[in-house]
C-alpha positions as CSV (number, residue, x, y, z in Angstrom):
1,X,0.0,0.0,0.0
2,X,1.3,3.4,-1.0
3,X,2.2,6.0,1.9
4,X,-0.3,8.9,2.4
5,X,1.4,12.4,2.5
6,X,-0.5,15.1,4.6
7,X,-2.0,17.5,2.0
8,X,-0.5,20.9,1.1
9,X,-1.6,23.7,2.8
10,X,0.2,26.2,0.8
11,X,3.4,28.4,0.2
12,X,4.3,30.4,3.1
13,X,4.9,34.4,2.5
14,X,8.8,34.1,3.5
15,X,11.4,32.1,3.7
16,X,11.3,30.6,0.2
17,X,14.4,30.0,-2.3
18,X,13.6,30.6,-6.3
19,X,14.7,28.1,-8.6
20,X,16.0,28.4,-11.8
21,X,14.8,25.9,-14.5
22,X,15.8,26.4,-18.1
23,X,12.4,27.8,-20.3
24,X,13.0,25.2,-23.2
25,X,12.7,22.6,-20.3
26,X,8.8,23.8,-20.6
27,X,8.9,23.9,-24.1
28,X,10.7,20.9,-25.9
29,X,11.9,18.8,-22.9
30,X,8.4,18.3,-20.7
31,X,6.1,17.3,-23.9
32,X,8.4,14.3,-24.0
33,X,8.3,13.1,-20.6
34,X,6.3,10.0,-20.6
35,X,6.9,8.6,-16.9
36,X,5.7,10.3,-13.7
37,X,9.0,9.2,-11.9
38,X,12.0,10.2,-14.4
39,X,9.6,13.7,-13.8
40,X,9.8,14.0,-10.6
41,X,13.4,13.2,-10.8
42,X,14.1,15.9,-13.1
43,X,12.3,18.6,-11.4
44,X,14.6,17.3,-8.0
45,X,17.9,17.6,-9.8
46,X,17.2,21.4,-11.2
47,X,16.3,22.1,-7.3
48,X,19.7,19.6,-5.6
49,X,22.1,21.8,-8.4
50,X,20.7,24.7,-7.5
51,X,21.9,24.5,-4.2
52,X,25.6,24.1,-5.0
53,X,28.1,26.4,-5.6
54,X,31.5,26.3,-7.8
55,X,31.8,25.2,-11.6
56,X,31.4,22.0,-11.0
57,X,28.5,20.8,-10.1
58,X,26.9,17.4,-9.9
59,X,24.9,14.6,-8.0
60,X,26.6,11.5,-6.6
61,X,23.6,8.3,-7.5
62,X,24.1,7.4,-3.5
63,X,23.0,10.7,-2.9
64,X,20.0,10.0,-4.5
65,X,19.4,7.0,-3.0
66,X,19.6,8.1,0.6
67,X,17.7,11.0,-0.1
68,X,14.3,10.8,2.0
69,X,12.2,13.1,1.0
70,X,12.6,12.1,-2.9
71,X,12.2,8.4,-2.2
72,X,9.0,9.3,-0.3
73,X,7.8,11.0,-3.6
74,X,8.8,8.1,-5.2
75,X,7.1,5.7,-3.1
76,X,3.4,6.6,-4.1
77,X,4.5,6.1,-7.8
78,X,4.5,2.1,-7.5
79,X,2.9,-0.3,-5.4
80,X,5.2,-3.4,-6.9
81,X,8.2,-1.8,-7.2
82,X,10.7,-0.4,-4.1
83,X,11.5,3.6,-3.9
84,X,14.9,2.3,-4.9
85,X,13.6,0.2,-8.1
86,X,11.4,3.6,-9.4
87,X,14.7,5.7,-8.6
88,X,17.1,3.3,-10.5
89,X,14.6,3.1,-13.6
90,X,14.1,7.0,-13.6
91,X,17.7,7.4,-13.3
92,X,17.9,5.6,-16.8
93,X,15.2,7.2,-18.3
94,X,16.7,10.4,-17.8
95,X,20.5,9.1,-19.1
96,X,18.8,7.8,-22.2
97,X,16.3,11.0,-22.5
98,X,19.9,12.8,-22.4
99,X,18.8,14.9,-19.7
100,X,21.1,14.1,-17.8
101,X,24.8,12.2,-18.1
102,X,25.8,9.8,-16.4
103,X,29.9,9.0,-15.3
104,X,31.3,6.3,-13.4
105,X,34.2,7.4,-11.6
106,X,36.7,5.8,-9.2
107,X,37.1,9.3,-7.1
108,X,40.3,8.1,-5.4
109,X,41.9,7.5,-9.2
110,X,44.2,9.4,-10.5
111,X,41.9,10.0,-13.4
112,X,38.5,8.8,-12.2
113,X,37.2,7.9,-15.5
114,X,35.2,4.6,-15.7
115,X,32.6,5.4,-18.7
116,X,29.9,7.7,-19.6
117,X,26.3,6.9,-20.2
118,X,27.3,3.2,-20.7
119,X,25.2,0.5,-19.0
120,X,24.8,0.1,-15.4
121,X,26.8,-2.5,-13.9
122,X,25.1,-2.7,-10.6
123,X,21.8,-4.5,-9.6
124,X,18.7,-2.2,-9.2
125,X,18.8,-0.4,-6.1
126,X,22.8,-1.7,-5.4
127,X,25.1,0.9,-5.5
128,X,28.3,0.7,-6.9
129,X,30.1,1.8,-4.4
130,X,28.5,-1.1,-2.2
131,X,29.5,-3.3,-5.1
132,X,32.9,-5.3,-3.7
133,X,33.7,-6.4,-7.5
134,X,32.6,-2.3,-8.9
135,X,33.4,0.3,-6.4
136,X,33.2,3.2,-8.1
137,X,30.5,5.9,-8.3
138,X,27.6,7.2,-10.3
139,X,28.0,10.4,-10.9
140,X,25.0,12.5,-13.1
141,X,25.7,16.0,-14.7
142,X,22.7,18.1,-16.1
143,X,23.2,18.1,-20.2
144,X,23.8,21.6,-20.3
145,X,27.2,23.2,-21.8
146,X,28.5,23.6,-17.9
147,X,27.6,20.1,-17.5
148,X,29.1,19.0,-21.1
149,X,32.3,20.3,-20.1
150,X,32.9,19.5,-16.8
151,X,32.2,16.0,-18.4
152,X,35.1,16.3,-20.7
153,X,37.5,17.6,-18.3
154,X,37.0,14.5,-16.2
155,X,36.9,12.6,-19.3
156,X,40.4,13.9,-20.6
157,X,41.6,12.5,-16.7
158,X,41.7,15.8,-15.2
159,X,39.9,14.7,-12.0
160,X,42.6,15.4,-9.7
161,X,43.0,18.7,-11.3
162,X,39.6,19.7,-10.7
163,X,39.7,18.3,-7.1
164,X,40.0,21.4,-5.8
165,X,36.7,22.8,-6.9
166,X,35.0,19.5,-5.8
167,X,33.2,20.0,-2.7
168,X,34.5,18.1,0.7
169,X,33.9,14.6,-0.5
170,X,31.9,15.7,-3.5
171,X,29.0,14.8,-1.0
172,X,25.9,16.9,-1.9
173,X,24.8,19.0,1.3
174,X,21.1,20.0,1.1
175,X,19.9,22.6,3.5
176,X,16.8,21.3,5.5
177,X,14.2,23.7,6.4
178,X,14.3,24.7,10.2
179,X,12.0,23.7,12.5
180,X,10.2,27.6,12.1
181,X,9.9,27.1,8.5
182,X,8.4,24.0,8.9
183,X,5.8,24.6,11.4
184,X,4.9,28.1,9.1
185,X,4.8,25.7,6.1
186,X,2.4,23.1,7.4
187,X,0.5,24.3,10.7
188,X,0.0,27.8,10.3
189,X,0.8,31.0,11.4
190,X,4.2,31.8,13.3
191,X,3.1,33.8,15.8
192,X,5.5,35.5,18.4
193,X,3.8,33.1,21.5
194,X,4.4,30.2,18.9
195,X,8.2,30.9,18.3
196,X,8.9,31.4,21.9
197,X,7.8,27.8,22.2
198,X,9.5,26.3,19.4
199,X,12.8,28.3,21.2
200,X,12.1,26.4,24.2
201,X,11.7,23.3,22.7
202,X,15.3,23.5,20.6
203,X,16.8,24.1,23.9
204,X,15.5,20.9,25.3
205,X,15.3,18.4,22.3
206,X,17.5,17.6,19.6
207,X,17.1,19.2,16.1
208,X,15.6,15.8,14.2
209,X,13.6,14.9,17.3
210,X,11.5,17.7,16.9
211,X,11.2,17.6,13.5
212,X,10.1,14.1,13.4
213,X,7.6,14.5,15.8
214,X,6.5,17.3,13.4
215,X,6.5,14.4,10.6
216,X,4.8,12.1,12.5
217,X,1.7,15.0,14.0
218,X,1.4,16.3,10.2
219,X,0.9,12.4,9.7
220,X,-1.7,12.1,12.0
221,X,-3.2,15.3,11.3
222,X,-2.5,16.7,14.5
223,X,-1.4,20.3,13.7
224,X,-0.9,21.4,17.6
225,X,2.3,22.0,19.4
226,X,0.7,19.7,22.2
227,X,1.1,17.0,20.2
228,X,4.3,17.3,18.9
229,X,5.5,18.4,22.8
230,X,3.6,15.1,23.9
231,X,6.2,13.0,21.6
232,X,8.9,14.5,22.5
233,X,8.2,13.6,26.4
234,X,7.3,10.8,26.0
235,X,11.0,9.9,23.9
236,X,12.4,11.5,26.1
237,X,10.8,9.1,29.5
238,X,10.3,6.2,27.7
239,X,13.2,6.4,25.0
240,X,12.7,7.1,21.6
241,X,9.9,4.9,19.8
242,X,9.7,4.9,16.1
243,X,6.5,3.5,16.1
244,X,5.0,6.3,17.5
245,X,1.8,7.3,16.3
């Protein structure tokens, strides 16, 4: 059985980042996307790249597939298939669509290079770094003249040379919303008596406790801070209880 998402309640006034997506995406790229998935997965790359920085930029595949929020899109997409299955197939898609390009790079090589675009090695939802026999990475580059080149560079064996412009580990880091923004975003107005709560509750809880008790009210539509405080006291008396809920 699929998961069921709370519903959206809208865009808040602040606190919201603009993303730039190419017009001819709209125009010539759209019309030919046939699969809800390699969609989804589309619109998420424009949004992960435009959150980095530098020349270089570019989304590990185990990235993807420890990203939460994009395999709980995923999720409601198949009721046969894994998050990790849909993610693996609209990673190909996109390669094939030549949306985006795919390289698989041994990052601890002097040149990196493995191949581009060429068939994945790895079993669906395996990635090859977890692969004993194939532990390199999947790397994916937008197919746009940035992407092209920083493609060729590698491709030439200039990977060390561009190490420097690699961010730490070439890990992607995606900024989560705060606990304010998130309670703006999906229970309602931030009022001054609200965010002296929420203070008080950073000061006694850890950061992804209190989100996850957010997760998990939103879930059972219970948009009160009682709630969420009730969770947190009870993890915290008790010990934490995934289950919750």
């Amino acid at each position: 059985m699929t998961r069921q998402l709370p519903g959206f309640i809208g865009f808040p006034e602040q606190g919201m980042q603009a993303v730039v997506v190419p017009d001819l995406f709209f125009v010539d790229l759209l019309p030919q996307i046939d699969d809800l998935a390699e969609l989804k997965l589309t619109v998420y790359f424009f949004w992960l790249l435009n959150g980095q920085e530098g020349a270089l930029r570019f989304v590990r595949g185990d990235d993807l597939r420890r990203d939460e929020a994009l395999l709980m899109s995923l999720s409601l997409d198949s009721e046969l298939r894994t998050p990790l299955n849909v993610l693996e197939d609209a990673l190909k898609r996109a390669v094939v669509r030549n949306t985006l390009i795919r390289m698989d790079v041994d990052a601890n090589a002097h040149d990196g290079v493995k191949s581009q675009n060429g068939p994945s090695r790895q079993n669906e939802g395996v990635s090859p770094s977890e692969d004993r026999e194939n532990p390199i990475e999947d790397w994916y580059f937008l197919n746009t003249a940035r992407g092209r080149q920083s493609v060729a560079a590698i491709r030439q064996g200039r990977l060390a040379e561009l190490q420097g412009i690699i961010p730490a580990q070439a890990r992607l880091q995606v900024e989560r919303p705060n606990i304010f923004v998130l309670y703006e975003q999906n229970f309602g107005l931030m009022t001054a008596m609200i965010a002296d709560q929420l203070r008080d509750l950073e000061k006694s809880y850890p950061p992804d406790w209190i989100t996850e008790a957010m997760e998990i009210a939103l879930l059972n539509n219970k948009r009160h801070l009682n709630y969420i405080r009730a969770i947190l006291r009870r993890w915290e008396t008790e010990g934490k209880d995934e289950g919750y809920g």
